[in-house]
C-alpha positions in Angstrom: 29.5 -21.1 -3.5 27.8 -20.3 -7.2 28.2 -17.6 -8.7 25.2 -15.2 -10.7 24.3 -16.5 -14.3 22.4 -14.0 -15.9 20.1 -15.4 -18.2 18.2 -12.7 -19.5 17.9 -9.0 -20.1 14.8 -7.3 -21.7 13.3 -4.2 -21.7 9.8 -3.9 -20.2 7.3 -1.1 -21.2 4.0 0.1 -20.2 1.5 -2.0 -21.7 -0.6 0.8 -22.9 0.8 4.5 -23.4 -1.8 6.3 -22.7 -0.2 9.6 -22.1 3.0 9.8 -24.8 4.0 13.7 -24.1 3.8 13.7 -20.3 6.3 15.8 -18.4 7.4 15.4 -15.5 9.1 18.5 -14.0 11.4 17.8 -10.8 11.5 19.4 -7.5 13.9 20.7 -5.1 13.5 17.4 -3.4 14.2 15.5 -6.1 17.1 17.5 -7.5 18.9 17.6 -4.5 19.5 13.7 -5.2 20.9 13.8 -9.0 24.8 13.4 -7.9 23.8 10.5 -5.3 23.1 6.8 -5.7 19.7 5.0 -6.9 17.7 3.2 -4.5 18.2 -0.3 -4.3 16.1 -2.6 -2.3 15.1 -6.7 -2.6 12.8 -9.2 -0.7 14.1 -12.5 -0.4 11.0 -15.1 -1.1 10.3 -18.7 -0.7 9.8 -20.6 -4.0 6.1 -21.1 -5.1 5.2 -24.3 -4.3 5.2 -26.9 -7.6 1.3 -26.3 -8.0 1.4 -22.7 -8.5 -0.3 -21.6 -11.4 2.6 -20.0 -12.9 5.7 -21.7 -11.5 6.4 -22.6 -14.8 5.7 -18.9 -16.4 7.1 -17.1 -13.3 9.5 -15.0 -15.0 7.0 -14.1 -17.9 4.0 -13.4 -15.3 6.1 -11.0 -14.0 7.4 -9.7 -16.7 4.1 -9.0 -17.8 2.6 -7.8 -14.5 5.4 -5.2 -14.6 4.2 -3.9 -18.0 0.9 -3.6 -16.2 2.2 -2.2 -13.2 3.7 0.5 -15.5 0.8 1.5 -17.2 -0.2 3.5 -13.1 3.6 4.8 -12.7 4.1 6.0 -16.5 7.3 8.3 -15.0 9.3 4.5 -14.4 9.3 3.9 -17.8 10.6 7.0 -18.9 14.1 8.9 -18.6 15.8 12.2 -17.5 15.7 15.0 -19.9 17.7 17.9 -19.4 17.1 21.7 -21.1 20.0 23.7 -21.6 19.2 27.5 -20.9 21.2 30.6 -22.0 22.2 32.0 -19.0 24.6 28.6 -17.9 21.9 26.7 -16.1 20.0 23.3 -17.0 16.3 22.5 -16.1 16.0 18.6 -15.7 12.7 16.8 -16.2 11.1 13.5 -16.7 10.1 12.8 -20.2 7.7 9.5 -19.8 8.4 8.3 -23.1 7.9 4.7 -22.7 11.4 3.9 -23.0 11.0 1.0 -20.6 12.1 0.0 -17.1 15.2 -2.8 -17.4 14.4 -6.7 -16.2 16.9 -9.1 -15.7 16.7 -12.7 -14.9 19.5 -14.7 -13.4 20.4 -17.7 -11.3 22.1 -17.9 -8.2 23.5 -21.2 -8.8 24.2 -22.8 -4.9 22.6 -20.0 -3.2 20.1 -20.4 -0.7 17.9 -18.4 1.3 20.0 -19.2 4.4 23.3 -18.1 2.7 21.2 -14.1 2.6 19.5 -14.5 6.1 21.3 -16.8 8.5 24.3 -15.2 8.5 25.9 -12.8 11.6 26.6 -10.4 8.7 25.3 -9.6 5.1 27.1 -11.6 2.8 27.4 -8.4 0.6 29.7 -10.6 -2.3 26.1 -12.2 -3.0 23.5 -9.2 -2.0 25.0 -6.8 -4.1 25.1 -9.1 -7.3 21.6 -9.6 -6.7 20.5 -5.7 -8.2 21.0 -4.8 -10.7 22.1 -0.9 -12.2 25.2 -1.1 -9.4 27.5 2.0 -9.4 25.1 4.5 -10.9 24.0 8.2 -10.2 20.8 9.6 -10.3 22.1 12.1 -13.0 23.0 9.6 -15.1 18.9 8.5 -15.9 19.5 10.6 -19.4 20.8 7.3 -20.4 19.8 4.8 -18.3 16.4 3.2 -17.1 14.8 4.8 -14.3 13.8 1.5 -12.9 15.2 -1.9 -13.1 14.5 -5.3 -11.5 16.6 -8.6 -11.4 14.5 -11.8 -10.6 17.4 -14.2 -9.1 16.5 -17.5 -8.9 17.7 -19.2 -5.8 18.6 -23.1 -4.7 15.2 -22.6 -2.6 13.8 -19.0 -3.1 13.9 -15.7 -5.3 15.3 -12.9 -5.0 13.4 -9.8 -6.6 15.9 -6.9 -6.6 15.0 -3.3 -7.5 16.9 -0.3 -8.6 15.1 3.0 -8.8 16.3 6.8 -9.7 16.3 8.5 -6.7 14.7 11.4 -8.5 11.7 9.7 -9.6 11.5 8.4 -5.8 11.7 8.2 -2.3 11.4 5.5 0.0 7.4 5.8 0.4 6.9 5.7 -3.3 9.6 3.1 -4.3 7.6 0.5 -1.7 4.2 1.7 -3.1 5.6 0.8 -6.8 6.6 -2.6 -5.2 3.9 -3.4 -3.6 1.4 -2.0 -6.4 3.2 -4.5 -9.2 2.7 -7.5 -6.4 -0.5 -6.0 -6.1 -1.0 -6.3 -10.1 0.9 -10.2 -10.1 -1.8 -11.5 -7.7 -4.6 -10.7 -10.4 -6.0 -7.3 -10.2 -6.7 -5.2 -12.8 -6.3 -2.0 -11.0 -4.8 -0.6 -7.7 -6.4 0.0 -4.8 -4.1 3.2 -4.3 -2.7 4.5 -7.9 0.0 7.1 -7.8 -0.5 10.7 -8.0 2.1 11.5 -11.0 1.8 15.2 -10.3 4.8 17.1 -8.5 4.1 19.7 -5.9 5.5 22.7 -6.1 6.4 25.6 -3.7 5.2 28.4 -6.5 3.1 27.7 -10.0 5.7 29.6 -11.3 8.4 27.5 -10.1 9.2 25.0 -12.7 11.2 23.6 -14.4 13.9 24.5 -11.9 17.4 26.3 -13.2 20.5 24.8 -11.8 23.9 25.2 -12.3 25.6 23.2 -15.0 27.4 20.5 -13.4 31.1 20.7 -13.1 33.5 18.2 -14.0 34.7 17.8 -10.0 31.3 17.7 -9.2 30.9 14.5 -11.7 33.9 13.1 -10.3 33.7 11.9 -6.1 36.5 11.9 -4.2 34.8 9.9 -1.8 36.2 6.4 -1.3 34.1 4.4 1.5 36.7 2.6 4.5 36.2 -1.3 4.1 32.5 -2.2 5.4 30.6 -4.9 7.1 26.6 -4.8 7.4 24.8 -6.2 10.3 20.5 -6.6 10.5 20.2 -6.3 14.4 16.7 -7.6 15.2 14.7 -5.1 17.5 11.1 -6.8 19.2 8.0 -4.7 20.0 8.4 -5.0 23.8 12.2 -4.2 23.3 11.4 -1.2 21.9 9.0 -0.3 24.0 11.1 -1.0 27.0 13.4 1.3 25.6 10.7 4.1 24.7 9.7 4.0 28.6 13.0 4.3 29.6 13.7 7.1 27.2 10.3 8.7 29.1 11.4 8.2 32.3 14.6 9.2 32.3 13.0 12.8 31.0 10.0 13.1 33.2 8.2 12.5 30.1 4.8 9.8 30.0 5.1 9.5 26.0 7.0 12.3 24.9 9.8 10.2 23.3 8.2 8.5 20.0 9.6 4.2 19.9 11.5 5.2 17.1 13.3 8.0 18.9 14.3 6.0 21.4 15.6 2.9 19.1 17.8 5.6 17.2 18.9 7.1 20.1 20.2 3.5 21.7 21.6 2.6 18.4 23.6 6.3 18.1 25.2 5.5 21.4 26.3 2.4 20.9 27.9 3.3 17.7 29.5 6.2 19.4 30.4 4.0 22.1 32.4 1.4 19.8 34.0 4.0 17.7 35.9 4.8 20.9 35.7 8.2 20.0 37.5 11.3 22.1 34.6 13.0 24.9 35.4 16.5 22.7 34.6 14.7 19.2 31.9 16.1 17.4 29.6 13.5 16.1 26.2 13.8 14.0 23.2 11.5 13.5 20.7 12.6 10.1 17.4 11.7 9.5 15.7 11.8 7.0 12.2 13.2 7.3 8.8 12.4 5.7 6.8 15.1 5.0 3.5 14.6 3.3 1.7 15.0 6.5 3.6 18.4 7.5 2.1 20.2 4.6 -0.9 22.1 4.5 -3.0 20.5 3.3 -0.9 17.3 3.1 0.5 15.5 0.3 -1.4 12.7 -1.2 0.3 9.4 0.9 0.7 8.3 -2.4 2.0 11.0 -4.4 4.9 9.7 -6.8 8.2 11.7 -6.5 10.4 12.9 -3.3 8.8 14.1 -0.4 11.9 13.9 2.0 13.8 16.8 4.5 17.0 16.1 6.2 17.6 16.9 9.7 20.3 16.5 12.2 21.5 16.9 15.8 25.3 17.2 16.7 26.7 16.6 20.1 30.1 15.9 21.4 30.7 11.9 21.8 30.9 12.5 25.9 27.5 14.5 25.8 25.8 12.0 23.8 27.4 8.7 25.9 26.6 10.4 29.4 23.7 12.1 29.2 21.8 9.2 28.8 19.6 7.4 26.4 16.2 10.0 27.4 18.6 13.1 26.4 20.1 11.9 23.6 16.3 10.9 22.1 14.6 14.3 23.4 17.5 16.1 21.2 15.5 13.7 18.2 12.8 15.1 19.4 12.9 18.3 19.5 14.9 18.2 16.0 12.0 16.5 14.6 9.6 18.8 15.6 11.3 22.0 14.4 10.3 20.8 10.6 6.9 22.8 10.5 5.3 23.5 7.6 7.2 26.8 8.0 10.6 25.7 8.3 9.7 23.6 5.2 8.6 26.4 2.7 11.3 28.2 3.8 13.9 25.4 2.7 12.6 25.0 -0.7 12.5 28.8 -0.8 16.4 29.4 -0.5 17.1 26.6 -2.3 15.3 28.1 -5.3 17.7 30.8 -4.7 20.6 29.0 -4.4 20.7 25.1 -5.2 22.8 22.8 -3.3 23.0 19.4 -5.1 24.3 17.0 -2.3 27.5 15.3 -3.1 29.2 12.4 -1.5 32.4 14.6 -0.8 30.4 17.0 1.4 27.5 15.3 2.9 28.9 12.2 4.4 32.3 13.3 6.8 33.8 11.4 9.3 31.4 10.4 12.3 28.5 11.3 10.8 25.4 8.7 11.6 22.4 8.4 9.0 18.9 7.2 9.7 17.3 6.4 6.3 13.8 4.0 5.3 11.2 3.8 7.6 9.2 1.1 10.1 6.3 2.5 8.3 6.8 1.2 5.1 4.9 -1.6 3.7 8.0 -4.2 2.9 6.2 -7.4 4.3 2.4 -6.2 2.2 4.9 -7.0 -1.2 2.8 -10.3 -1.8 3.5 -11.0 -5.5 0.9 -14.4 -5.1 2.8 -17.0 -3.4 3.4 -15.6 -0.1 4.6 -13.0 1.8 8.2 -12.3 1.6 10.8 -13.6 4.5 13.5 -10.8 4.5 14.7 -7.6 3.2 18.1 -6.6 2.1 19.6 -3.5 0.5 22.6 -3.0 -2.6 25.3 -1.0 -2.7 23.6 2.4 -3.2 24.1 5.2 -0.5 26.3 2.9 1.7 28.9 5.0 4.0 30.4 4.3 7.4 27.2 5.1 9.5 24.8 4.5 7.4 21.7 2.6 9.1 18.7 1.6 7.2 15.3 1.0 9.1 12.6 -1.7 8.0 9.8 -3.1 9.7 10.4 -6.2 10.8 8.7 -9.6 9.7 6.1 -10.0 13.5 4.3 -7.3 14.0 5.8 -3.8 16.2 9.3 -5.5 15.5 11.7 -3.3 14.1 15.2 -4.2 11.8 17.9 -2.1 11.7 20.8 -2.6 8.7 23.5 -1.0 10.2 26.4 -0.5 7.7 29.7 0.1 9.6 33.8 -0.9 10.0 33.8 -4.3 10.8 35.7 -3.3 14.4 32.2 -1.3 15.1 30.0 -3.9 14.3 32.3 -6.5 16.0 33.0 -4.2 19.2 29.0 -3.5 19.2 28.1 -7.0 19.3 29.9 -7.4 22.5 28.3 -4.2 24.4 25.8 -5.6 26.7 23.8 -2.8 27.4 23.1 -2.5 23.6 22.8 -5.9 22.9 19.9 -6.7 25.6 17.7 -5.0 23.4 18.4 -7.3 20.2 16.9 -10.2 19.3 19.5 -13.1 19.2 18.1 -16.1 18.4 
């Protein structure tokens, strides 16, 4: 198989900067993120059909609609700027200076779509060589872009990877980027839903935020990930909802247990279950938590920045394999529902106190489970004017033993789970029936 040619790199700015001295200041949520990995997601497309009006220009339309694109998320083009206080604390910020957002375009010389899709597991040797920005921290958007894109060219398709600072995003507002720019390649002048650039903060008096200065450990992971296979298991809208009755049932419950719940929770099992893991282990399964709609009054949906909580549930390995599928989600549950509005001021109220910036070294232990993305997002609305996309894949960012990323899948209700975990998981997984009668095969 080919390998990636690159065959261009430019810088893309805002087409017109209307606002040169806008700041930016971050919030806990966003701070939390600086030692982690960017977000990295791509949709794999068909190739425009030879009539297209700009299969010739394809790489300059987009280019161009980016530019547009940027002009409505002004905090993409910009970088991380960092203020150095007396008392041994920084204040990081965004200066949207118009420094530009980072476009590649490459080739994929004997790749095809099927070589991404078709296969049992992600072909990560090719995936991950389609983003571009690989290997780097959130921190580290002093220097580098804030945003990047690589359009790959494929034998029969394209590949349009994006890399975004996990700072100046979360997952809601990295697919309302993406689908605003398809929004702006299709022809339109402006955006149905622009971005609200403004940050939300606890306190008016809040920022910018003192942190510690970062120490030299704290720059330098220990964290070394075991050798990884990725899997997309397929999930269908009555599969799911077969398992959201049974979750119901099994608690007394009419519709208690939410589908997603219930999908996690059958997932969580059968990953505890193939781990082979001692009855007295301790495992955990995160989630990561939207809250625009738990605030009072809410967020705007499309408010540009981070608007994420963690949240987990532990249980022994022989709690969470034989109390059933209806247990194990009404743990979720009830997990869920403890992030009120309350519990939610109260977070960002310590953490002003005290900052914890996650880490690698101490976030992700040993038989810990992540849920991250959601169903919700709009991945398959990313129509950049010759059709709807055929797949979603993710880079290397953020990838762990345990890690499981959630998309909507391509019909409607359907549900994809990336789970990313030692290839004797995935492989021991594939042959558990009682998870695998919910997955789509064929």
């Amino acid at each position: 198989m080919g390998s990636i040619r690159v065959i261009s790199s430019s810088t893309i700015c805002a087409a017109s900067h209307k606002e040169p001295n806008l700041r930016i200041d971050l919030t806990p949520w966003d701070l939390q993120l600086l030692l982690m990995d960017t977000i990295q997601k791509g949709l794999v497309f068909h190739k425009p059909k030879p009539d297209h009006p700009h299969v010739e220009t394809l790489i300059h339309h987009l280019q161009a609609s980016l530019s547009r694109t940027l002009d409505f998320f002004l905090p993409l083009a910009g970088r991380l700027a960092t203020i150095k206080n007396g008392d041994e604390t920084t204040s990081f910020f965004i200066d949207c200076n118009n420094s530009g957002a980072e476009f590649v375009h490459a080739v994929a010389d004997g790749v095809s779509v099927s070589d991404i899709i078709d296969q049992t597991y992600v072909p990560d040797h090719i995936v991950y060589s389609l983003f571009p920005l690989n290997g780097i921290k959130n921190y580290e958007g002093t220097s580098k872009p804030l945003l990047a894109v690589q359009v790959t060219e494929l034998v029969d398709g394209i590949f349009i990877g994006c890399t975004m600072n996990h700072t100046a995003s979360d997952g809601t507002s990295f697919w309302h980027f993406f689908n605003s720019w398809s929004e702006i390649s299709r022809g339109f002048d402006s955006l149905s839903n622009p971005p609200v650039l403004q940050r939300w903060f606890l306190h008016d008096t809040d920022c910018p935020i003192r942190i510690p200065l970062f120490k030299k450990e704290q720059l330098r992971s220990k964290f070394v990930p075991t050798p990884l296979q990725q899997r997309v298991f397929h999930f269908t809208a009555e599969s799911i909802a077969q398992l959201k009755a049974k979750a119901n049932a099994e608690i007394g419950a009419a519709d208690k247990i939410s589908s997603l719940q219930a999908l996690l929770s059958h997932l969580w099992r059968s990953a505890v279950r193939n781990k082979f893991l001692e009855p007295s282990q301790e495992t955990s399964f995160l989630i990561l938590i939207g809250v625009r709609q738990r605030l009072q009054p809410p967020l705007p949906q499309h408010y540009l920045g981070n608007a994420i909580q963690s949240g987990n549930i532990t249980m022994k390995a022989g709690e969470v394999l034989e109390q059933g599928l209806g247990y194990v989600a009404l743990q979720m549950n009830k997990m869920i529902a403890m992030h009120t509005e309350e519990k939610l001021r109260n977070y960002l109220e310590s953490w002003g106190e005290n900052p914890k910036i996650y880490t690698w070294d101490d976030t992700f232990t040993k038989h810990v489970f992540s849920a991250s993305s959601s169903p919700r997002h709009r991945v398959y609305d990313t129509n950049f004017g010759w059709g709807r996309p055929i797949a979603v894949r993710s880079g290397p960012g953020n990838k762990f033993d345990g890690k499981m990323t959630i998309y909507p899948g391509a019909k409607q209700g359907s549900v994809d789970i990336e789970a990313c975990l030692s290839p004797e998981t995935l492989q021991a997984m594939a042959a558990d029936a009682e998870f695998m009668d919910a997955v789509l095969t064929s």
